[in-house]
Short mmCIF file of the C-alpha atoms (twelve columns), coordinates in Angstrom:
data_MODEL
# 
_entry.id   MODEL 
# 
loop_
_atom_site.group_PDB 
_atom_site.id 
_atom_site.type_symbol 
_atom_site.label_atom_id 
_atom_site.label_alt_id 
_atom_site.label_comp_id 
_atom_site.label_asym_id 
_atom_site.label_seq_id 
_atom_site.Cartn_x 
_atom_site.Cartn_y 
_atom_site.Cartn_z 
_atom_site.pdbx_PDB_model_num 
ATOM 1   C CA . UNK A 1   19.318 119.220 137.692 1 
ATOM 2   C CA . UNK A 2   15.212 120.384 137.647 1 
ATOM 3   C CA . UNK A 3   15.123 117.781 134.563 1 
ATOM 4   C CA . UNK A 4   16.816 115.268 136.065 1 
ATOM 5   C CA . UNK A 5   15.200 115.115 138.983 1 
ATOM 6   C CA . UNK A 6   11.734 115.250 137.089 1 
ATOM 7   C CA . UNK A 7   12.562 111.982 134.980 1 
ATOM 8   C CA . UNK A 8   13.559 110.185 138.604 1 
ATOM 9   C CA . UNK A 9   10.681 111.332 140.127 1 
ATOM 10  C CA . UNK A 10  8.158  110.150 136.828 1 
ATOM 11  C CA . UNK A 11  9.868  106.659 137.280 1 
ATOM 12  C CA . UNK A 12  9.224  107.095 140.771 1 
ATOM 13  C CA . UNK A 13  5.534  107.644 140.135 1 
ATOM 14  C CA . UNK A 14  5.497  104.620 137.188 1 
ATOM 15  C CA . UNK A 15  6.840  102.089 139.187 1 
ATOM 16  C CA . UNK A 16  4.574  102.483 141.839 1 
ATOM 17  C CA . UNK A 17  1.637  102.334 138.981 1 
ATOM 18  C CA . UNK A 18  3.138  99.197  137.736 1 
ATOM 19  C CA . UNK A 19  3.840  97.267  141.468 1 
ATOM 20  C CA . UNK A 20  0.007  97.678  141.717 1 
ATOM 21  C CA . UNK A 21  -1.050 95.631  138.711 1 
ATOM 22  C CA . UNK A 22  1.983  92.681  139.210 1 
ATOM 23  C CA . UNK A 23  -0.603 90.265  141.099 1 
ATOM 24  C CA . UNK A 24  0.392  87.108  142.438 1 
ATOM 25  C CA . UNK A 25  4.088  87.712  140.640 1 
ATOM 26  C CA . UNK A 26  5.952  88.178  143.881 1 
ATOM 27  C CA . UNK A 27  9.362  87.876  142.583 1 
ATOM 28  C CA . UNK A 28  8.415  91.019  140.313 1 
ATOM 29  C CA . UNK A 29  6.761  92.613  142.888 1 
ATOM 30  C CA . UNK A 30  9.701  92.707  144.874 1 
ATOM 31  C CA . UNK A 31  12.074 93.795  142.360 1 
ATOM 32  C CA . UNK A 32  9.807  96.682  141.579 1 
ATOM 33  C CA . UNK A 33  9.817  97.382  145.243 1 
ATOM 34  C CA . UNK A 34  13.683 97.515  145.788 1 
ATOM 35  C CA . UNK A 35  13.792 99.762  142.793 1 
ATOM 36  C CA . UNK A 36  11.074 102.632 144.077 1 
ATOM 37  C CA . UNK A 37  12.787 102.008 147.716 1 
ATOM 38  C CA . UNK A 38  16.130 103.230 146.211 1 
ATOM 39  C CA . UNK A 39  14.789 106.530 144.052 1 
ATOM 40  C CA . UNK A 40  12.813 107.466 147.439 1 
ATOM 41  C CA . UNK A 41  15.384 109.809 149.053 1 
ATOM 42  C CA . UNK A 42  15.753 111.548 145.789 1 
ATOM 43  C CA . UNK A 43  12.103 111.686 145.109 1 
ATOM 44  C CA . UNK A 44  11.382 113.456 148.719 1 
ATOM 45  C CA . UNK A 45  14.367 116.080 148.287 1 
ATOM 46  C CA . UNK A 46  13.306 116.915 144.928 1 
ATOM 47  C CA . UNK A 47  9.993  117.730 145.973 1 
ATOM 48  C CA . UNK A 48  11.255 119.732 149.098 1 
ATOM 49  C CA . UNK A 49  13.778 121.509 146.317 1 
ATOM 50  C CA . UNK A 50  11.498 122.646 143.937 1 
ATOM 51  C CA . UNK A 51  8.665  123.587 146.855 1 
ATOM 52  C CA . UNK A 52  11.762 125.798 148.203 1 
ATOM 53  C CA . UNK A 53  12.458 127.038 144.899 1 
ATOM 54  C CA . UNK A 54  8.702  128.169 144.531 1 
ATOM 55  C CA . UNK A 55  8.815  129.704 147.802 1 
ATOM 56  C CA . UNK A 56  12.130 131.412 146.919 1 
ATOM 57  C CA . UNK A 57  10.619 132.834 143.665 1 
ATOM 58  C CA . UNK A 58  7.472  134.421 145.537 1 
ATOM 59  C CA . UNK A 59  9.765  135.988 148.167 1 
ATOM 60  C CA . UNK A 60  12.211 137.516 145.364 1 
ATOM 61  C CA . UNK A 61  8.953  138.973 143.138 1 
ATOM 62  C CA . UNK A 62  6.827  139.849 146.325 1 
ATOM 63  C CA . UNK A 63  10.326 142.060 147.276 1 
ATOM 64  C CA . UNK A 64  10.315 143.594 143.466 1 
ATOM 65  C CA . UNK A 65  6.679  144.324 143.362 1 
ATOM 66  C CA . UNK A 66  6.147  145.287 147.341 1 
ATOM 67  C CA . UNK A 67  5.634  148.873 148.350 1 
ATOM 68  C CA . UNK A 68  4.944  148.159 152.133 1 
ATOM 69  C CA . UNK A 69  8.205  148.283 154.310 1 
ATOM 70  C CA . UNK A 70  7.280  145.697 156.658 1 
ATOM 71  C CA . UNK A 71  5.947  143.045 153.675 1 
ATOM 72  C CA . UNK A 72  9.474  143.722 151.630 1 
ATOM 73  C CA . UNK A 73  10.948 143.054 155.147 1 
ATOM 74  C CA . UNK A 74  9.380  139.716 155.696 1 
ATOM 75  C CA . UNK A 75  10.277 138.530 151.780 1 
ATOM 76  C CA . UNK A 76  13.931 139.747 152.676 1 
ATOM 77  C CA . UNK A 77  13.887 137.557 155.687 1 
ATOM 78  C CA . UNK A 78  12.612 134.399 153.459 1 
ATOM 79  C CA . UNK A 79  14.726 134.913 150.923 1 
ATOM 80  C CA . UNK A 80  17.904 134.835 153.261 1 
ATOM 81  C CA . UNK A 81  15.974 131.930 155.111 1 
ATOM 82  C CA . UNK A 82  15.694 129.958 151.626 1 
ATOM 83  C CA . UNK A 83  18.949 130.346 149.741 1 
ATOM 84  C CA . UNK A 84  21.160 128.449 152.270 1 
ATOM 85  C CA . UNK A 85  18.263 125.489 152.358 1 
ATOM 86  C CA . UNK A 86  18.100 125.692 148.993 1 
ATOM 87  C CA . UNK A 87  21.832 125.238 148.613 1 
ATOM 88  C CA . UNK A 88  21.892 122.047 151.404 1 
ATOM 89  C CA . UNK A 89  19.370 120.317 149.569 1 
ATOM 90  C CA . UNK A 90  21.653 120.962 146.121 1 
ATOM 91  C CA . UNK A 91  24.259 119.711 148.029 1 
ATOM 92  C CA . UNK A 92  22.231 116.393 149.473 1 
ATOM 93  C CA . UNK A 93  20.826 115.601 145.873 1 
ATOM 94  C CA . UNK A 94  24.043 115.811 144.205 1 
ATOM 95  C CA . UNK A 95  25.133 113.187 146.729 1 
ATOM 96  C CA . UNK A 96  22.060 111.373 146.661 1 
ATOM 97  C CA . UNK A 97  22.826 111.117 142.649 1 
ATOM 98  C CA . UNK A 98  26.211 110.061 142.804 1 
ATOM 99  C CA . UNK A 99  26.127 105.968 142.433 1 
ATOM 100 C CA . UNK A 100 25.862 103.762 145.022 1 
ATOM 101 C CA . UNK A 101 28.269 101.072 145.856 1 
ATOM 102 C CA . UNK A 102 25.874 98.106  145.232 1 
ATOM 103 C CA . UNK A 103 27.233 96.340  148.224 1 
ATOM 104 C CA . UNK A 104 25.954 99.208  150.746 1 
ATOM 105 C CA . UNK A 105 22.781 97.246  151.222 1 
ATOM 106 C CA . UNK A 106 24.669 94.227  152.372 1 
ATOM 107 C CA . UNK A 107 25.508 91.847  155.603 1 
ATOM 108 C CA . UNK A 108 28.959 92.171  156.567 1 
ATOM 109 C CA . UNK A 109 31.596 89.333  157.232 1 
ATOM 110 C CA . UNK A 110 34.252 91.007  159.691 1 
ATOM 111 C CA . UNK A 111 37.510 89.171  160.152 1 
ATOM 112 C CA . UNK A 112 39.659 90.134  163.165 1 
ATOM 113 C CA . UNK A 113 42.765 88.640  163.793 1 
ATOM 114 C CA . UNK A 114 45.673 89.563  166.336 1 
ATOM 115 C CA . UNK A 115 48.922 91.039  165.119 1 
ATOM 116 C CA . UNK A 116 51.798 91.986  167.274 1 
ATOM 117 C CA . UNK A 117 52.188 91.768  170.460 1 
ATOM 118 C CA . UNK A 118 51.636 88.453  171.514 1 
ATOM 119 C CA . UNK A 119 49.117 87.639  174.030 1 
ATOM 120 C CA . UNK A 120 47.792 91.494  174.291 1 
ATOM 121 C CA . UNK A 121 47.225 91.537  170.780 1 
ATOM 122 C CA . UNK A 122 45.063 88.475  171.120 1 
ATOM 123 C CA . UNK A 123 43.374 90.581  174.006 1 
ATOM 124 C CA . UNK A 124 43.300 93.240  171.853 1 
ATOM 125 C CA . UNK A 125 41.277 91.762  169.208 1 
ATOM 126 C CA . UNK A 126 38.717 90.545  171.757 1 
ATOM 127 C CA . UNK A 127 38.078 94.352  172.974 1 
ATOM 128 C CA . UNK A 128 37.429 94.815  168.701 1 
ATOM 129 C CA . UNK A 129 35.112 92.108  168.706 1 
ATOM 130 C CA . UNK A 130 33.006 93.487  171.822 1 
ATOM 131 C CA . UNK A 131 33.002 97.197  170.245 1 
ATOM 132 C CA . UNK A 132 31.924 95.891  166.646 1 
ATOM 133 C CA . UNK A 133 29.234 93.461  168.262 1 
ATOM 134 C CA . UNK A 134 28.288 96.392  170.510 1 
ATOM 135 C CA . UNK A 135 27.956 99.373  167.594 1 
ATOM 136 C CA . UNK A 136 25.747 96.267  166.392 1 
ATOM 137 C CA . UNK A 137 23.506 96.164  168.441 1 
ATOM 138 C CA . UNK A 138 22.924 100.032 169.304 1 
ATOM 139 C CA . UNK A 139 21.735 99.879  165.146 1 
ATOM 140 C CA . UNK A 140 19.043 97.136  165.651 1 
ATOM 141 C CA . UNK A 141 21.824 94.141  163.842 1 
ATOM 142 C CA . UNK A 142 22.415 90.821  164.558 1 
ATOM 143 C CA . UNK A 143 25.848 89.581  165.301 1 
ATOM 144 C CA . UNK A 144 26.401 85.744  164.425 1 
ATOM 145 C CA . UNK A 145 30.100 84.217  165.321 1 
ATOM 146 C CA . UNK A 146 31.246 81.730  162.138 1 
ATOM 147 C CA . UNK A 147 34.539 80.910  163.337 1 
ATOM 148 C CA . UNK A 148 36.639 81.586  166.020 1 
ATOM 149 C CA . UNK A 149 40.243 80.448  167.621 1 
ATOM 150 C CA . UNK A 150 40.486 81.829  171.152 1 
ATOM 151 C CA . UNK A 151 43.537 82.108  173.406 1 
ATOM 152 C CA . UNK A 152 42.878 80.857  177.097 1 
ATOM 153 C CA . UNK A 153 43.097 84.394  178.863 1 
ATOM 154 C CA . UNK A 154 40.105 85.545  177.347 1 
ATOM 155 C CA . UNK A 155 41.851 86.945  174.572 1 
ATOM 156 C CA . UNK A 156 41.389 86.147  170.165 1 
ATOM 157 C CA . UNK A 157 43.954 85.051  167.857 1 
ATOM 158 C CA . UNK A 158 41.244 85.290  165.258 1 
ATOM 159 C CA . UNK A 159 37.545 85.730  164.755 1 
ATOM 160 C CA . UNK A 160 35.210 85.942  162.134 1 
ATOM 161 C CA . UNK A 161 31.590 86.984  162.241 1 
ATOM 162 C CA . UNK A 162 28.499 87.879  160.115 1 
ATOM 163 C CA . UNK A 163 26.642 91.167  160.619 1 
ATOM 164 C CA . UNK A 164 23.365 90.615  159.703 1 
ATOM 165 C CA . UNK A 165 21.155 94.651  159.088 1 
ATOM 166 C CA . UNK A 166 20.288 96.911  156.191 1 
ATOM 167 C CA . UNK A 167 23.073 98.879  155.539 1 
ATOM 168 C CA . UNK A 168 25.704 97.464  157.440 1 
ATOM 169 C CA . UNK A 169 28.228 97.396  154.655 1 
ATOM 170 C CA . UNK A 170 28.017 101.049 154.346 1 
ATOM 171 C CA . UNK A 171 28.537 101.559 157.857 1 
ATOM 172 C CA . UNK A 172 31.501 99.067  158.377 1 
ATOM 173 C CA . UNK A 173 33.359 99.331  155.085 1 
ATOM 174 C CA . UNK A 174 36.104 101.906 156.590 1 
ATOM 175 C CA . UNK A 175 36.970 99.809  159.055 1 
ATOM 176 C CA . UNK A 176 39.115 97.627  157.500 1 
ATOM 177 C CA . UNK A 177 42.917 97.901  158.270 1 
ATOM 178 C CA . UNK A 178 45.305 97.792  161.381 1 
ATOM 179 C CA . UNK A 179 44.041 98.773  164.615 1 
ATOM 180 C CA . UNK A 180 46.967 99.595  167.344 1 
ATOM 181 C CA . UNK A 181 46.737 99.757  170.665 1 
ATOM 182 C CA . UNK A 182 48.963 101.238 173.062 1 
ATOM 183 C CA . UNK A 183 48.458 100.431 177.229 1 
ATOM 184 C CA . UNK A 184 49.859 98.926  179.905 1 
ATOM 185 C CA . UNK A 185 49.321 94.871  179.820 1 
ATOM 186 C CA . UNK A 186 47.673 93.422  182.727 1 
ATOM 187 C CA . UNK A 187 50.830 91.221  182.774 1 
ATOM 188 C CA . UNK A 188 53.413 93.746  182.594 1 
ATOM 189 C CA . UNK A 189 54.804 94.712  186.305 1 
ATOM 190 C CA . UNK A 190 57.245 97.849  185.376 1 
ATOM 191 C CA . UNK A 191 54.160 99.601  184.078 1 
ATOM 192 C CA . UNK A 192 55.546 99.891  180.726 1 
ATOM 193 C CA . UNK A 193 53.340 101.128 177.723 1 
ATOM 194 C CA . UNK A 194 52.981 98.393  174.782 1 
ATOM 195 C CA . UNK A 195 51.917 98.618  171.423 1 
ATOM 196 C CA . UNK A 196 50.414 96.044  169.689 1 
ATOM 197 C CA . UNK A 197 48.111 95.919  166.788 1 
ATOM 198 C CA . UNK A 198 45.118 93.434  165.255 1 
ATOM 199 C CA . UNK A 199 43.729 93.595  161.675 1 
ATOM 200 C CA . UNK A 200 40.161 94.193  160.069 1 
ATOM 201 C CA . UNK A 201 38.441 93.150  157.412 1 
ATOM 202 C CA . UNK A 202 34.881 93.948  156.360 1 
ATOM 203 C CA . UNK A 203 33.897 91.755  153.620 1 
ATOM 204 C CA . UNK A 204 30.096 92.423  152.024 1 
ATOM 205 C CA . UNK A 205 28.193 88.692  152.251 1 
ATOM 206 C CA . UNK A 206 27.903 87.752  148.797 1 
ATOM 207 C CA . UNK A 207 25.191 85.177  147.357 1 
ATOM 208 C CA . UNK A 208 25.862 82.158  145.316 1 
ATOM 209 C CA . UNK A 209 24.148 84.230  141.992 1 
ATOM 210 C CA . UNK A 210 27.129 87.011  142.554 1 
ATOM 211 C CA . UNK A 211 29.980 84.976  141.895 1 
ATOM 212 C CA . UNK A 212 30.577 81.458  140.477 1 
ATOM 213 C CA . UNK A 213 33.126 79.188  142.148 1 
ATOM 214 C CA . UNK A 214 33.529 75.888  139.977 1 
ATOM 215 C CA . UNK A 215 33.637 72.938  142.715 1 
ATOM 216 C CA . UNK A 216 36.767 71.643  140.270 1 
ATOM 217 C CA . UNK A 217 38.530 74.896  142.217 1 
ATOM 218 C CA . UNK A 218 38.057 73.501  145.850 1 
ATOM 219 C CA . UNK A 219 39.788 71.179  147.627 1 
ATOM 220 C CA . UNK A 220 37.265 69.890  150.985 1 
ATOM 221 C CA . UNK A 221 38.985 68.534  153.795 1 
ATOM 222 C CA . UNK A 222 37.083 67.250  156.388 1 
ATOM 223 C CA . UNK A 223 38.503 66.380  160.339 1 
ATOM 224 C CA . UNK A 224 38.174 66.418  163.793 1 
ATOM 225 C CA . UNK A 225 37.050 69.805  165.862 1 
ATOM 226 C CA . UNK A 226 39.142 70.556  168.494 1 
ATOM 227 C CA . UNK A 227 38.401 73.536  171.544 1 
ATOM 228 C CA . UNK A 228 41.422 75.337  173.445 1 
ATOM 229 C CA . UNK A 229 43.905 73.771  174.425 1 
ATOM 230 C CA . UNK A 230 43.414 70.870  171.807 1 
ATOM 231 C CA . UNK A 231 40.014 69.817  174.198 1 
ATOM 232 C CA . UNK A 232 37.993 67.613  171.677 1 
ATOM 233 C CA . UNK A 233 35.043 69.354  170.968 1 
ATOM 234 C CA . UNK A 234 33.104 66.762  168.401 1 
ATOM 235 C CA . UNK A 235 33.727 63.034  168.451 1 
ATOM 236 C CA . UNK A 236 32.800 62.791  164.838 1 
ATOM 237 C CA . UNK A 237 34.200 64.921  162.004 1 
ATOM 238 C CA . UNK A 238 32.233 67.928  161.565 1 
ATOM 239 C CA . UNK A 239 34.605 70.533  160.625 1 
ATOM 240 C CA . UNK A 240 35.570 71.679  157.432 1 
ATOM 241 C CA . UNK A 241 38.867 73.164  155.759 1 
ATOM 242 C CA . UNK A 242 38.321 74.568  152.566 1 
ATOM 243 C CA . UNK A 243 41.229 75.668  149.870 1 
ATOM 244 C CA . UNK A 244 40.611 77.470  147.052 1 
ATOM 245 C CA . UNK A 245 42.879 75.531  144.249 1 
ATOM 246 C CA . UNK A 246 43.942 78.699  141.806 1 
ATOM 247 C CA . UNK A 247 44.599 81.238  144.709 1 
ATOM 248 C CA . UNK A 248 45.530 79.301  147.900 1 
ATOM 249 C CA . UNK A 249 43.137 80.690  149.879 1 
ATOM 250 C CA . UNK A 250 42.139 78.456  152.381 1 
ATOM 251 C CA . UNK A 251 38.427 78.970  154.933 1 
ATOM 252 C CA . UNK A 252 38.284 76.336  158.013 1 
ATOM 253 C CA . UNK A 253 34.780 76.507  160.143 1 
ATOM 254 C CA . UNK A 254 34.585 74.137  163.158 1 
ATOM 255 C CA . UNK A 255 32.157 76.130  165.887 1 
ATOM 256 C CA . UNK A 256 28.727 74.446  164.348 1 
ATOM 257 C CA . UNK A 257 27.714 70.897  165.112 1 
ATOM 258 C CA . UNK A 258 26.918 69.314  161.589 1 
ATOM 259 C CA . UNK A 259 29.497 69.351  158.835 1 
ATOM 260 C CA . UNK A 260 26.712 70.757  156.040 1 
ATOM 261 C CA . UNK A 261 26.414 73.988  158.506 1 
ATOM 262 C CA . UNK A 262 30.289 74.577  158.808 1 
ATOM 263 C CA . UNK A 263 30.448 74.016  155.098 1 
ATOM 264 C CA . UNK A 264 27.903 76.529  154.790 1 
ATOM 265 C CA . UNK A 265 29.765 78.554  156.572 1 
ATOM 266 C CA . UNK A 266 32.901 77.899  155.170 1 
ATOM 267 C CA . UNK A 267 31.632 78.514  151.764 1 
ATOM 268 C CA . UNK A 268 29.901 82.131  152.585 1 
ATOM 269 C CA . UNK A 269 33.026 83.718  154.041 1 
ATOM 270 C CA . UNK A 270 35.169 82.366  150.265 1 
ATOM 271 C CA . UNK A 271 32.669 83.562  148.307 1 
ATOM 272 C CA . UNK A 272 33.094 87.225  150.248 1 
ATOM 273 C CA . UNK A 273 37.134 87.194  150.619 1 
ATOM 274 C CA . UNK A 274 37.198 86.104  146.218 1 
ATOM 275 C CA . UNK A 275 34.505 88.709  145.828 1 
ATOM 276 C CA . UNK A 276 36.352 91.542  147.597 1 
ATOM 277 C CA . UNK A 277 39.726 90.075  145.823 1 
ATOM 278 C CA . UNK A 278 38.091 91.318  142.465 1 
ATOM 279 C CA . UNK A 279 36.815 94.454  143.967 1 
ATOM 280 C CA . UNK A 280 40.290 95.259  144.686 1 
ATOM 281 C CA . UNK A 281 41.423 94.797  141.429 1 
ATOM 282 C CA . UNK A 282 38.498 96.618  139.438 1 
ATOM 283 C CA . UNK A 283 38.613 99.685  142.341 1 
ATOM 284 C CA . UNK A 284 42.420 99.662  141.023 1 
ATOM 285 C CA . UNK A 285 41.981 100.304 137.956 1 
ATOM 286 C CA . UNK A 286 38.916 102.906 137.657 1 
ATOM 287 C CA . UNK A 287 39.712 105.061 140.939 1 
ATOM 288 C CA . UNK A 288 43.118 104.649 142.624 1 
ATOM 289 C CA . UNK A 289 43.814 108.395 143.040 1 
ATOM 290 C CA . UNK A 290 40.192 109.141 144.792 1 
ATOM 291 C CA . UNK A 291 40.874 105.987 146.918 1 
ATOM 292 C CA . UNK A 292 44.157 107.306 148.316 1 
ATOM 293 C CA . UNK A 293 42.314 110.066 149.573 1 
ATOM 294 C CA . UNK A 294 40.342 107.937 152.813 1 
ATOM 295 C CA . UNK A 295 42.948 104.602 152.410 1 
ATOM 296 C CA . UNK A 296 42.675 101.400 150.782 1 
ATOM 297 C CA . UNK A 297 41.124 99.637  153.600 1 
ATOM 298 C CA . UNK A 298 43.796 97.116  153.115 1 
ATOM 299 C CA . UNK A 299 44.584 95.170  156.228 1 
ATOM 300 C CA . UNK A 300 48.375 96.062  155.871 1 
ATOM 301 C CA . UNK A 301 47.505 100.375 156.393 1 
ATOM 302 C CA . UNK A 302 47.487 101.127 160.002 1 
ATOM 303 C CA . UNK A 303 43.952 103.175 160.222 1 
ATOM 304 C CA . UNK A 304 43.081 103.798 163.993 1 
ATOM 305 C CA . UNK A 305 45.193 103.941 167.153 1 
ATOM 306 C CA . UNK A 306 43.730 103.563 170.409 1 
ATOM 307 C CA . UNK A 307 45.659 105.248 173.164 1 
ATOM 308 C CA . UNK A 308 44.198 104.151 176.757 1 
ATOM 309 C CA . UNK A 309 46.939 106.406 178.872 1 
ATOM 310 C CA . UNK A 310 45.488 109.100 177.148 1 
ATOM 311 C CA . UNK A 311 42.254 107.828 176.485 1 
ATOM 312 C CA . UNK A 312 42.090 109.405 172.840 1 
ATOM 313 C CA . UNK A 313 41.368 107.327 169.492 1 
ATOM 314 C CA . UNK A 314 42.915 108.636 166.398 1 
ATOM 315 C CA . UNK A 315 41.995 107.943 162.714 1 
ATOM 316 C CA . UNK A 316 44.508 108.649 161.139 1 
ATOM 317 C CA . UNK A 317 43.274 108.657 157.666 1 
ATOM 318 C CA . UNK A 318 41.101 111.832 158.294 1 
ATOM 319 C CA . UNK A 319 42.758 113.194 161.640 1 
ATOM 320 C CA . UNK A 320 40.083 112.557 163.646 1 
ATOM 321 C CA . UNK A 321 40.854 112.377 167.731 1 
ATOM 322 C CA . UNK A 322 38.048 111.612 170.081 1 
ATOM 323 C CA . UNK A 323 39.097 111.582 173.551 1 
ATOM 324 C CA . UNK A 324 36.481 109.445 174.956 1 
ATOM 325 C CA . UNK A 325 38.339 105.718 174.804 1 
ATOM 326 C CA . UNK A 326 36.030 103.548 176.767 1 
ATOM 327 C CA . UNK A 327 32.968 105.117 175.342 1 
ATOM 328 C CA . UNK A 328 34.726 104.331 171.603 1 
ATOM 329 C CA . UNK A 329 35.305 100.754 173.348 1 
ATOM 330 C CA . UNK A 330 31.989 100.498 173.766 1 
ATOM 331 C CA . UNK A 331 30.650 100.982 170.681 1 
ATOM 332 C CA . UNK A 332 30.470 104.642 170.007 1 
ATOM 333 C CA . UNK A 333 32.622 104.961 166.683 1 
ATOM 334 C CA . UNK A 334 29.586 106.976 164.622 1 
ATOM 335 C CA . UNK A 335 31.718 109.708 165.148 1 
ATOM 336 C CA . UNK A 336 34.625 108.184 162.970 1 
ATOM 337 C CA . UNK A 337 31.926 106.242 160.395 1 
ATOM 338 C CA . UNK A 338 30.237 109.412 160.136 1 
ATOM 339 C CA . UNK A 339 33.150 111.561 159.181 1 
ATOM 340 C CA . UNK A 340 34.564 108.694 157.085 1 
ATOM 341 C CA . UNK A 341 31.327 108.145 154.908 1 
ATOM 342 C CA . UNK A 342 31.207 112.237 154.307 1 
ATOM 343 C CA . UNK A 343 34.608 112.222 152.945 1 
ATOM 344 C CA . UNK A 344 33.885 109.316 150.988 1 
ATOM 345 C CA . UNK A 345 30.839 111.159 149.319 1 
ATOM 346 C CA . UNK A 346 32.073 114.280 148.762 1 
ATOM 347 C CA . UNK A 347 35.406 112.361 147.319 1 
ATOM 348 C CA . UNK A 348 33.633 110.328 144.819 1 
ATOM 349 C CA . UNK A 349 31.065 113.333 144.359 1 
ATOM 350 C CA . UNK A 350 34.157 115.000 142.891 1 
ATOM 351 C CA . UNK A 351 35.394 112.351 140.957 1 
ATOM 352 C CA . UNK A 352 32.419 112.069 138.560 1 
ATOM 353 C CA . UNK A 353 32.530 115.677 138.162 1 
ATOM 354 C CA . UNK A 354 29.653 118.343 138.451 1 
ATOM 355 C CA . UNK A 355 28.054 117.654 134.495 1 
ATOM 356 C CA . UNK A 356 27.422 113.581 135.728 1 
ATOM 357 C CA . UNK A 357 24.410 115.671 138.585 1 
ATOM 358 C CA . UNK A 358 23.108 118.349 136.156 1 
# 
């Protein structure tokens, strides 16, 4: 690993050598940059690794050497200080060297739409939106609506919305699936417990340059907006119904006022759903038995149930129960992301095997 690390940590050292003579060559520059951003982390526990290491050396020969009780006594207590640091920052680097999804970095497009249950699935999905948009903001991210089709109790049949923030892909990624609820409606009078259930999905925003969509595989359709209750919301037509010819998909965006900015919007949330469509397929292929480990994130695997009589929230892909409902309903799920993303490392930690971090 001591080699390893050195070589990161000389390209470390190079690139920053190099960014300083680029010059006026800003699209360089900033390549360079991204590059020495992402072998930081690894740079600074290296360094704190082999200082410990040092230190843990010293102890161990001052202890050999050392005649004087109460100087043996103080390397003893180092050494047992040292070992288990040692070992956590093993541990950490090995992580930090396993590869990245390249999409970490990434906005997010999150899709929620209502499943069963009718009008309290609708309201259901509106109570996702808030906690999603809420989580956002608590991390410093922007939440930006692109399309939306709302019920007229104050509920969702569908939404779909761009998280704009370093990282948020990493963050969000678990999140897509089912989400069930189980309460009492505001509309039911026996006081009967429902279930009902909305989907996620958490697509990473993809740019033009990542995938290539011939125009010959679009069909544009262009007509009227229309609010609630089929309230005319645009005189002329401004929004935009896009289907993808070869898979059917099909993107409509009607919430902006010009027809160029609902195509643009159109167009950014096809580009993620055909991206993620081949992510599917490739993460088929190369690692379906790690993946059944944490779930597919497929919207059809029933992920998280939200239990207001009890006010507990269960993941049910790592048995995780918080009882703490409205603060999870609020915005509060690092508890669940955090668990989620450890599994995930330690999971594809031990699917490149031990020789891949030596």
């Amino acid at each position: 690993m001591l080699e390893k690390l050195a070589g990161i940590e000389e390209r470390y050292e190079a690139l920053g050598r190099e960014l300083m003579g680029v010059g006026d060559d800003y699209q360089r520059a900033a390549e360079l940059g991204r590059e020495r951003s992402e072998l930081e982390a690894v740079v600074e526990k290296a360094r704190q690794y082999r200082q410990a290491l040092q230190q843990l050396e010293e102890a161990r020969a001052m202890l050999e050497s050392e005649e004087d009780d109460e100087l043996r006594a103080l390397a003893e207590a180092e050494i047992e200080e040292l070992e288990p640091q040692i070992e956590r920052l093993e541990n950490k680097i090995k992580g930090l060297l396993v590869p990245k999804d390249p999409r970490d970095d990434k906005n997010v497009i999150v899709e929620i739409r209502a499943g069963t249950g009718g009008d309290e699935a609708a309201l259901f999905a509106a109570d996702l939106y808030r906690m999603y948009t809420r989580y956002a903001e608590r991390q410093g991210w922007k939440a930006e609506i692109l399309s939306q089709n709302e019920i007229g109790i104050g509920g969702l049949k569908e939404i779909t919305f761009l998280i704009k923030g370093k990282g948020a892909y990493s963050k969000l990624k678990f999140e897509s699936g089912v989400h069930r609820v189980q309460r009492i409606p505001a509309t039911e009078s026996s006081g009967r417990i429902h279930t009902s259930t909305a989907t996620v999905a958490v697509l990473a925003e993809v740019e033009e340059v990542d995938i290539d969509i011939p125009a010959n595989d679009l069909r544009i359709d262009v007509y009227k907006s229309a609010g609630a209750g089929g309230q005319s919301v645009q005189k002329n037509s401004t929004a935009i119904r896009i289907t993808h010819l070869p898979t059917g998909m099909v993107v409509a965006c009607q919430d902006e006022r010009s027809q160029l900015q609902n195509k643009l919007r159109a167009m950014a949330i096809l580009r993620a759903r055909l991206y993620e469509q081949e992510e599917e397929k490739r993460r088929a292929k190369i690692d379906a038995a790690r993946r059944s480990q944490i779930g597919t994130g497929e919207r059809s695997e029933k992920i998280r149930t939200y239990n207001y009589p009890q006010s507990r929230v269960t993941d049910h892909r790592i048995n995780l129960s918080v009882h703490n409902l409205p603060n999870v309903m609020e915005g509060y799920i690092d508890e669940f992301i955090e668990e989620l993303t450890t599994r995930d490392e330690a999971e594809r930690l031990a699917s490149v095997g031990m020789d891949d971090t030596k």
